[in-house]
ROLUMGU-745819 format. One record per atom (N, C-alpha, C): x, z, y; residue in three letters. Coordinates in steps of 0.2 Angstrom, whole numbers, plus 2048, in hexadecimal, padded with zeros to 3 digits. Layout:
# ROLUMGU-745819
XZYAla;...
# end
This chain:
# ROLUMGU-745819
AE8E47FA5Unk;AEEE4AFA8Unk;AEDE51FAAUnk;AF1E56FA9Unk;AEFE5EFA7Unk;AF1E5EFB1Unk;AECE66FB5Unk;AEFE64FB9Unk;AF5E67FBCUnk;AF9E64FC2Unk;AFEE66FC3Unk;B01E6CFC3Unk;AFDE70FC5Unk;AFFE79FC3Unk;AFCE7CFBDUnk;AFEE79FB9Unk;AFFE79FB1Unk;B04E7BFADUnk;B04E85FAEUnk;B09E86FA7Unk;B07E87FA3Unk;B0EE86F9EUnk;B0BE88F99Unk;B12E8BF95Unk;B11E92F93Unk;B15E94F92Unk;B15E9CF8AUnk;B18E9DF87Unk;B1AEA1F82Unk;B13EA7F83Unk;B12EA9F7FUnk;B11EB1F81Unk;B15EB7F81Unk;B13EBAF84Unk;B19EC1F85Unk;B16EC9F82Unk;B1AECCF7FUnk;B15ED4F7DUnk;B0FED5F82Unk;B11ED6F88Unk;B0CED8F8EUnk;B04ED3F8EUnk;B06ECDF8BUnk;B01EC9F8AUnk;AFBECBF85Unk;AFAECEF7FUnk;AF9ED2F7BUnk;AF0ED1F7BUnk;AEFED6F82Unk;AE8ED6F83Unk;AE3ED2F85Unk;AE9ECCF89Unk;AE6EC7F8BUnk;AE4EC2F86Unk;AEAEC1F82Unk;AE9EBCF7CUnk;AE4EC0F75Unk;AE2EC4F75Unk;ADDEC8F71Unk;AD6EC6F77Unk;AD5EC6F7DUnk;ACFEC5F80Unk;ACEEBFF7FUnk;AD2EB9F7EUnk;AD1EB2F7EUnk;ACEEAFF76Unk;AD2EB3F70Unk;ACFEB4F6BUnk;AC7EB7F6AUnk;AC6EBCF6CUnk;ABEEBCF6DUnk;ABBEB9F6FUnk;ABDEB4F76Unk;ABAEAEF79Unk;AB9EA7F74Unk;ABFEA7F71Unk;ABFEA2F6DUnk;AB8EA6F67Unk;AB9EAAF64Unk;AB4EAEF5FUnk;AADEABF61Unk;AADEADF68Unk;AA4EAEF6BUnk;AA4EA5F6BUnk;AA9EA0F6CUnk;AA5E99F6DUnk;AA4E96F65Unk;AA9E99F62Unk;AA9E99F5AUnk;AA1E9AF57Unk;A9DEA0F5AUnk;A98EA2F58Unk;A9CEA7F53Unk;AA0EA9F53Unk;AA4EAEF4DUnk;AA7EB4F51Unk;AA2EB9F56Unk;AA6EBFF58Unk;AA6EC2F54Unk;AA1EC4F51Unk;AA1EC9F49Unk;AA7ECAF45Unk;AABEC4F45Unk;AB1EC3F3FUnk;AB8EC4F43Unk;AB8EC7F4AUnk;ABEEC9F4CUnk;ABEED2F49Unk;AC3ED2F48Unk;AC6ED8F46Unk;ACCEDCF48Unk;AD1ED7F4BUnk;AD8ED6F4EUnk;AD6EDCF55Unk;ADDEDFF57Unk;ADDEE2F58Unk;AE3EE3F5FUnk;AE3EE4F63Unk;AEBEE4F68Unk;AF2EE7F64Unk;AEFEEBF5EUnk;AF6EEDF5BUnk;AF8EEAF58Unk;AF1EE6F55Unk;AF3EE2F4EUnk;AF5EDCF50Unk;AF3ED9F55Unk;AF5ED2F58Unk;AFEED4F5BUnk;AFEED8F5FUnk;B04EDBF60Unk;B0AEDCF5AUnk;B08EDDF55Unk;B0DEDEF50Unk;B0CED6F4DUnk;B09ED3F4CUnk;B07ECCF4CUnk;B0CEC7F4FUnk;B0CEC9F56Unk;B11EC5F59Unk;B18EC5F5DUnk;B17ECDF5AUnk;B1EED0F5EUnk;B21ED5F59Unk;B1EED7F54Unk;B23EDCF4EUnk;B27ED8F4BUnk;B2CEDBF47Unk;B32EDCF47Unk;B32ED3F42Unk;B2CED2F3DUnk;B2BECBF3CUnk;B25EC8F3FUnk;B25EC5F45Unk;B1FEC2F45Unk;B1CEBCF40Unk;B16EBCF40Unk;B13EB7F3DUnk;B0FEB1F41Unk;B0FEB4F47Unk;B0DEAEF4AUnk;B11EADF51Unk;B0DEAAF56Unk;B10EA8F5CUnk;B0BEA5F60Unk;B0BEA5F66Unk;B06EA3F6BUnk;B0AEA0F72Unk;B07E9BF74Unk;B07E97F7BUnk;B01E99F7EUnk;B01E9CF87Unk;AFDE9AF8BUnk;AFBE96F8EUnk;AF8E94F91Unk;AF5E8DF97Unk;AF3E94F9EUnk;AF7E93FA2Unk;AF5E93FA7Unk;AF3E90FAEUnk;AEFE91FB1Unk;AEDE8DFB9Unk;AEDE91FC0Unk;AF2E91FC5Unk;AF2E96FC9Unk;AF3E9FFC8Unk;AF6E9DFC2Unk;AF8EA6FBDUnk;AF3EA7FBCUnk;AEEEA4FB8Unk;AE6EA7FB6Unk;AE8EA4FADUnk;AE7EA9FA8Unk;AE8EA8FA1Unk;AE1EA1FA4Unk;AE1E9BFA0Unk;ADCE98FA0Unk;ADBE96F96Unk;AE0E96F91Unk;AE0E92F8BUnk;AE6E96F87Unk;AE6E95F81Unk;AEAE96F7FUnk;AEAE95F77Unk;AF2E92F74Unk;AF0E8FF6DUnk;AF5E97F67Unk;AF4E98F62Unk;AF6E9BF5DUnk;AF8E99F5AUnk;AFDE99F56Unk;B00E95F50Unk;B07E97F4DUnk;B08E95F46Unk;B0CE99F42Unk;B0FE91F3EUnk;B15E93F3BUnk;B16E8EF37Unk;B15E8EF2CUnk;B11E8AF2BUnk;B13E88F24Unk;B17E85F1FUnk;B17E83F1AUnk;B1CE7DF19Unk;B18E79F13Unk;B19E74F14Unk;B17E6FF0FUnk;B1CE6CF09Unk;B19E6EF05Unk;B1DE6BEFCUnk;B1FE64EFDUnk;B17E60F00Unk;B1BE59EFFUnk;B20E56F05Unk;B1FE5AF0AUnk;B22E55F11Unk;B2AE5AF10Unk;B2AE5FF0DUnk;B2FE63F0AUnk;B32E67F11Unk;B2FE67F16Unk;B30E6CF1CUnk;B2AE6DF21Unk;B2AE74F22Unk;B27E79F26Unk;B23E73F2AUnk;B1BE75F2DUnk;B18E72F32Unk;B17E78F35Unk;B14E75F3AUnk;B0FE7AF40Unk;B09E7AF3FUnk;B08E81F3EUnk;AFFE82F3CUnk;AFDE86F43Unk;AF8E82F44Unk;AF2E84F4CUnk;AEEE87F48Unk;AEDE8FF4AUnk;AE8E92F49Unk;AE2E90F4EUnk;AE2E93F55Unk;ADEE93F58Unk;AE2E8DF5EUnk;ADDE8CF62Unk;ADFE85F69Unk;AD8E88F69Unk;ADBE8DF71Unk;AD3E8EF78Unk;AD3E8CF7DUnk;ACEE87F81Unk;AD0E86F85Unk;AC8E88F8CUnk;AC9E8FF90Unk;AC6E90F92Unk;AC0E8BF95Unk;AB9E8AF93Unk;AB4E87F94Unk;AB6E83F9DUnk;AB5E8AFA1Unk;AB5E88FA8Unk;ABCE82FA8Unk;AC0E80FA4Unk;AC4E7CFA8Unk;AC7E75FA2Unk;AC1E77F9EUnk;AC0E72F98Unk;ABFE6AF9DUnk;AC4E67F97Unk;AC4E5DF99Unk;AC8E5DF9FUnk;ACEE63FA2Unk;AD2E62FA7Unk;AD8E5FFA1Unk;AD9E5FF9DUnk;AE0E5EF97Unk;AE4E63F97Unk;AE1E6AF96Unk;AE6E6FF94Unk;AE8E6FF8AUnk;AE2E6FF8AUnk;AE2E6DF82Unk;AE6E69F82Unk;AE6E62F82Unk;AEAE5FF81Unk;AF2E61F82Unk;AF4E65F88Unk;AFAE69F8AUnk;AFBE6DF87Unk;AF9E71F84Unk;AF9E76F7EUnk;AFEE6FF77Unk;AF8E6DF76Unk;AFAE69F6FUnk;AFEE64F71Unk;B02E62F76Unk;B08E5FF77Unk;B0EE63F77Unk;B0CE67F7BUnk;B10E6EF7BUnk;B13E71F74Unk;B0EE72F6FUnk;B0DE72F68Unk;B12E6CF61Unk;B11E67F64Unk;B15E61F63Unk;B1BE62F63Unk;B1DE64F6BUnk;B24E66F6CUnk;B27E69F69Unk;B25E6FF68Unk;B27E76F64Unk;B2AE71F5EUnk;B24E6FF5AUnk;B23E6BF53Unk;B2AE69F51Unk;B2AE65F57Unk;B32E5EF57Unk;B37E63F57Unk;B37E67F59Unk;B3CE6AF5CUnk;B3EE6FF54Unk;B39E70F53Unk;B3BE77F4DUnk;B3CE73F46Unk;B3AE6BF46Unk;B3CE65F41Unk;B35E65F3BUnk;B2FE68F40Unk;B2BE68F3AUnk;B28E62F39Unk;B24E61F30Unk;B22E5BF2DUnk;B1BE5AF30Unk;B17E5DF34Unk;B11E5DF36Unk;B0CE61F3BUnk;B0AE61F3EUnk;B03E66F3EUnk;AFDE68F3AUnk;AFAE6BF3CUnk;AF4E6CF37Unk;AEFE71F3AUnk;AE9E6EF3CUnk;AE4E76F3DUnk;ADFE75F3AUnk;ADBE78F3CUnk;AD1E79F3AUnk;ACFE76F3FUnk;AC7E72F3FUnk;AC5E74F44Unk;ABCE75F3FUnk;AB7E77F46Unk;AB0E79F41Unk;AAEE75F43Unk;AAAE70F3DUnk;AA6E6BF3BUnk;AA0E69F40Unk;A9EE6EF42Unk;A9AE6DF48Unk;A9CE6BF4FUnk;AA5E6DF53Unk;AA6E6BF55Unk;AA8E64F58Unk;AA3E60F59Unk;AA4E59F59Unk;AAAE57F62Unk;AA9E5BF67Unk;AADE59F6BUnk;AB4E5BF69Unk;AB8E60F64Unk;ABBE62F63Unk;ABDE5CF5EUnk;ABBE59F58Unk;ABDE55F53Unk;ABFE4DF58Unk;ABBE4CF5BUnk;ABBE47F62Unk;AC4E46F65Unk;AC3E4EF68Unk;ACBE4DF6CUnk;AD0E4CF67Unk;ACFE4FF60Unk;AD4E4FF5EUnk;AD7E48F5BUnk;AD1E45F5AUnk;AD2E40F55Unk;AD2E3AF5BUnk;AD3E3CF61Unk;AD7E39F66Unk;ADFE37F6AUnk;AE0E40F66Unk;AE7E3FF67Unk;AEBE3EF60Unk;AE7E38F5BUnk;AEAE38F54Unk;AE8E3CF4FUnk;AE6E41F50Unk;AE4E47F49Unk;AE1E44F44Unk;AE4E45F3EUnk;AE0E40F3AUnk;ADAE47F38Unk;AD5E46F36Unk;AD1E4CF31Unk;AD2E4AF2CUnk;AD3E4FF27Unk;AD5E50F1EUnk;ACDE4FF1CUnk;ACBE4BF1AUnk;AC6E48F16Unk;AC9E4DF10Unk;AC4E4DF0BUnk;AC3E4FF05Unk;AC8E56F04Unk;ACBE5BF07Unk;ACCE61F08Unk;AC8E65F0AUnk;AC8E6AF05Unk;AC2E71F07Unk;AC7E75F0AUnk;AC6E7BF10Unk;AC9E81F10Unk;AC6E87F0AUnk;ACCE89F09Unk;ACBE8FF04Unk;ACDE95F06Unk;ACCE9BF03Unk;ACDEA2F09Unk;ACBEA8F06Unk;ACEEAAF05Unk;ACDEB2F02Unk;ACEEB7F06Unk;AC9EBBF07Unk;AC8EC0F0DUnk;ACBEC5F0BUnk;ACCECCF0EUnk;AD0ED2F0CUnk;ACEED3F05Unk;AC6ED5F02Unk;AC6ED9EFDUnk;AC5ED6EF9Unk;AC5ECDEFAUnk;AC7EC9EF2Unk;ACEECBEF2Unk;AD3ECBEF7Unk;ADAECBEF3Unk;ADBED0EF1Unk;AD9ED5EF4Unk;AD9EDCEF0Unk;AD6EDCEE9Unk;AD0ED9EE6Unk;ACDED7EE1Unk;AD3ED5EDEUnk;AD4ECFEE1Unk;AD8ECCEDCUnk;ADEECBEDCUnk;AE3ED0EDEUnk;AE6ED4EDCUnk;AEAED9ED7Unk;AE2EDBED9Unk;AE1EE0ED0Unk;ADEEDCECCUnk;ADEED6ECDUnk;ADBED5EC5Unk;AD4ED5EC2Unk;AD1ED7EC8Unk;AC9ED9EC8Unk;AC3ED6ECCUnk;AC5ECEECDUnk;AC2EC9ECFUnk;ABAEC9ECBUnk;AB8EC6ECEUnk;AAFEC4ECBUnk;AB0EBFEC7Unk;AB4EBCEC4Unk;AB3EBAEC0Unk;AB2EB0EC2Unk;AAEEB0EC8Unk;AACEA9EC8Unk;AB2EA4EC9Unk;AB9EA5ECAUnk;ABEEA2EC9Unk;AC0EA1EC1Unk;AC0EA7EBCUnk;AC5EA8EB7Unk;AC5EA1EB2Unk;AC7EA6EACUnk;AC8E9FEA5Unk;ACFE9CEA7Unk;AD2E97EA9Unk;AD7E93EA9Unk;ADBE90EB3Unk;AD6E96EB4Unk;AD6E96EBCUnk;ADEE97EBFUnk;AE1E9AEBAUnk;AE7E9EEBAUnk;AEDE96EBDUnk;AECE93EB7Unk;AEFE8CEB8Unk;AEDE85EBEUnk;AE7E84EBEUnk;AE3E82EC0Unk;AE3E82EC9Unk;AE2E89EC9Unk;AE0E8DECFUnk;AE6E8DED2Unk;AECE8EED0Unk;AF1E8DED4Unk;AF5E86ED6Unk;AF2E82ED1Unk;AF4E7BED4Unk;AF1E77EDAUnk;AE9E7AED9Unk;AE7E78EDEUnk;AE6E7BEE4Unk;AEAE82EE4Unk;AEBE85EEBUnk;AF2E80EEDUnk;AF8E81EE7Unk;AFDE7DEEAUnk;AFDE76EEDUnk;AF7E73EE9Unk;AF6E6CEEEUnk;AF2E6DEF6Unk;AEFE71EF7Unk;AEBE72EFBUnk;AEEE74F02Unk;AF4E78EFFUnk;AF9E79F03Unk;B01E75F06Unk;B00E71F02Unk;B06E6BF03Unk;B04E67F09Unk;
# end
């Protein structure tokens, strides 16, 4: 049970800096600070330009940011509507195993019902054994036999133009997009 002075509530433009310091923190326990690149503007236009593509809830204890989850929506081919995709769920070390997590990702649920989607869906890292634990606690199945797939800035750029390496080509064309479409359903 999360405890009683437990909001949890939207982000707001003003939150910006905050929810960019927590992402770093999430980075550093990641072991992945090197791969931030995000920025107050970029986040900023991210969550509050004129199209956002994402959206954030806080977790707070006595008005102290303590967690916070990221998330955007997808849609699935097979279930034939939109889920909720969790990019990131942090829940500040100091106050880890009080059930903010868990109130984030109810909280997340609720969103889910509400906006009629066919699912959730996140990542987590393999190495994270406490993390896999909770989830497959509150039900999360893990996707056996899915690889994540990903192409960074200057492969899209590459390929793009049509000037990939090559290690994909030949009939990739057809192939390649079936099984990105399955991967994505």
């Amino acid at each position: 049970m999360p405890p009683a002075d437990l909001v949890i509530r939207p982000a707001r433009p003003d939150d910006v800096p905050l929810v960019l310091k927590l992402i770093r923190e999430l980075a550093e326990y990641e072991r992945l600070p090197h791969l931030v690149e995000n920025t107050e503007a970029l986040l900023n236009e991210a969550l509050f330009g004129k199209v956002p593509a994402a959206e954030v809830i806080i977790a707070e204890l006595a008005g102290k940011a303590v967690g916070y989850a990221l998330f955007f929506h997808n849609f699935s081919t097979f279930v034939g509507r939109k889920g909720l995709y969790l990019e990131d769920l942090y829940v500040r070390p100091t106050v880890r195993g009080a059930g903010i997590g868990k109130a984030l990702l109810t909280e997340l649920a609720r969103i889910a019902r509400k906006r009629n989607c066919g699912r959730m869906e996140w990542s987590v890292l393999d190495w994270n054994e406490s993390a896999i634990g909770f989830y497959r606690s509150l039900g999360a199945e893990l996707m056996e036999g899915w690889t994540t797939c990903r192409l960074g800035e200057d492969q899209i750029v590459r390929l793009a133009a049509g000037t990939s390496d090559g290690r994909a080509s030949g009939a990739s064309g057809a192939s390649g997009a079936s099984g990105a479409s399955a991967a994505g359903s």
